[in-house]
C-alpha positions, 0 to 999 in steps of 0.5 A, a space after each residue: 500500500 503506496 502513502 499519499 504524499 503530503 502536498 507542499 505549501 506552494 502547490 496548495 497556493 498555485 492550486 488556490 489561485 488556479 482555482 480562483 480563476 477558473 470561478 472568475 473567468 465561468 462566471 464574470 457575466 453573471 457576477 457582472 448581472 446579479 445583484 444577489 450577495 455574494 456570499 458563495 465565493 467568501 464560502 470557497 474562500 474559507 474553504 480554500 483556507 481552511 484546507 491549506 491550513 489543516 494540510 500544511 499545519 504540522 501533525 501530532 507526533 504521535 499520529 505522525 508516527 503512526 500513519 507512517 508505520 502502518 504506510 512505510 513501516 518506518 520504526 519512531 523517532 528516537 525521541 518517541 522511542 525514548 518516551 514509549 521506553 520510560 513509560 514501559 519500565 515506570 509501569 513494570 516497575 510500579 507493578 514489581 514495587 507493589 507486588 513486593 510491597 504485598 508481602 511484607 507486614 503492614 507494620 513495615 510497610 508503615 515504617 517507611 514513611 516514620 520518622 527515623 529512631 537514634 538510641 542515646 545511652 546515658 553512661 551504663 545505666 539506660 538506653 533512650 530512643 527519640 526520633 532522629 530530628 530532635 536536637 540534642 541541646 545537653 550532654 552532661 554525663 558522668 558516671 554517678 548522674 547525667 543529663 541529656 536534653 532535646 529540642 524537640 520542635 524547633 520552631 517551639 520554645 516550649 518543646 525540650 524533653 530531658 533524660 536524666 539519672 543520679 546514684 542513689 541510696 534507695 531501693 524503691 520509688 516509695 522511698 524517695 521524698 518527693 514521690 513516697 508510696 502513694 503515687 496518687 499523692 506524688 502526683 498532687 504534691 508534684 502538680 503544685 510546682 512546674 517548670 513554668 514558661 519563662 526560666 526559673 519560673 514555677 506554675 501549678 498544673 492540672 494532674 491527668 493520670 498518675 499510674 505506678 506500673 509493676 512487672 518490669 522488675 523496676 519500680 516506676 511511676 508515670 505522670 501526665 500533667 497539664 497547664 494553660 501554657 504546656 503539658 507534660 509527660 513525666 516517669 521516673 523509674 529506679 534501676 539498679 545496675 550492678 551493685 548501684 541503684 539510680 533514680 531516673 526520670 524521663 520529662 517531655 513537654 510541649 505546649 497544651 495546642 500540640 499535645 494532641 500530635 505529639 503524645 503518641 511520639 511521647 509514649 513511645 520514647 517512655 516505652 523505649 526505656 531500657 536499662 543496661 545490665 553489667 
């Protein structure tokens, strides 16, 4: 099967012209006579126009392409060849992903899109884990007490979490002055004296659940409180790592407006306490 050749620019014009003509020459004694519109050679004239336009107009490259093929049988342009490839390969490999993606856990899944984790040890008493975008502010450890404190949120003044613990001589949590056997009046005493917004500054808060978790082979109490400024993620555990006990305390603040967000991401720092064995 023969392809129709594509008629140039010049020959579509001369064709126009000629045709014009011929109209003129059949019909001046009747142009010349009729005093009727004549609305039929503007029709010819948009005709004539029209098909010159859609003829010497360039083709989609796609059509182009194949009209040639099924005519000349000539293979596509490389550019065409290119694009037909990459859309080839992303189908196979979004098809090859999401038949991997099927057989792993939803929990793996999920945890590609989760922040990252770093673990921190404080000296040889506890591993902590948070997430790998807070900015650690404060490193003071030493092998008798410690400290590490975090910026969470950068963008919030309110957000600084610490990690802390000191060698002590108690053997339970029920011990220490400040906590006693009750957490329920632990939680009321410490609720009365914050850390407030400003630096040195105290605030008395609101208390959310104060709860004692037993069968960790460790004594610890966790607290959550709450003020009109921040609320506030507080456990203390006591741990004892060879022959030395240490009491040691987690706090994590935010403002009261983001708690909501970020409580999750808290709880599971706490759940990541782990105390080290000698």
């Amino acid at each position: 099967v023969l392809c129709p050749s594509k008629p140039s620019a010049h020959v579509l014009r001369m064709e126009a012209f000629q045709l014009h003509a011929l109209h003129r020459s059949r019909g001046s004694s009747m142009w010349a006579c009729s005093q009727r519109p004549r609305r039929w050679r503007t029709a010819a004239y948009c005709a004539v126009s029209a098909a010159m336009f859609l003829l010497t107009s360039p083709r989609p490259e796609a059509a182009s392409v194949s009209h040639g093929a099924a005519c000349s049988h000539q293979r596509p342009s490389p550019p065409v060849q290119e694009a037909v490839r990459s859309r080839r390969d992303a189908t196979l490999a979004a098809g090859l992903l999401t038949s991997q993606l099927g057989s792993f856990p939803a929990e793996a899944i999920f945890g590609l899109f989760e922040n990252q984790m770093v673990t921190y040890s404080l000296s040889t008493v506890y591993n902590i884990t948070v997430p790998e975008d807070y900015q650690l502010v404060q490193r003071k450890v030493s092998e008798q007490q410690g400290v590490l404190v975090w910026r969470g949120d950068r963008t919030q003044y309110l957000d600084l979490h610490s990690a802390e613990f000191k060698a002590v001589n108690y053997t339970s949590l029920a011990e220490v002055e400040v906590l006693g056997p009750n957490v329920t009046a632990a939680a009321e005493r410490l609720a009365q004296k914050r850390p407030g917004v400003q630096k040195n500054t105290w605030l008395e808060a609101r208390v959310v659940e104060a709860k004692s978790t037993p069968g960790r082979g460790y004594d610890l109490y966790e607290f959550e409180f709450e003020s009109i400024y921040q609320h506030e993620l507080l456990s203390y555990a006591l741990v004892r790592i060879g022959q030395q006990n240490y009491l040691c305390s987690l706090c994590f603040r935010t403002s009261s407006a983001l708690w909501g967000d970020k409580q999750e991401v808290f709880h599971k720092i706490v759940d990541s306490f782990l105390p080290l064995k000698k």
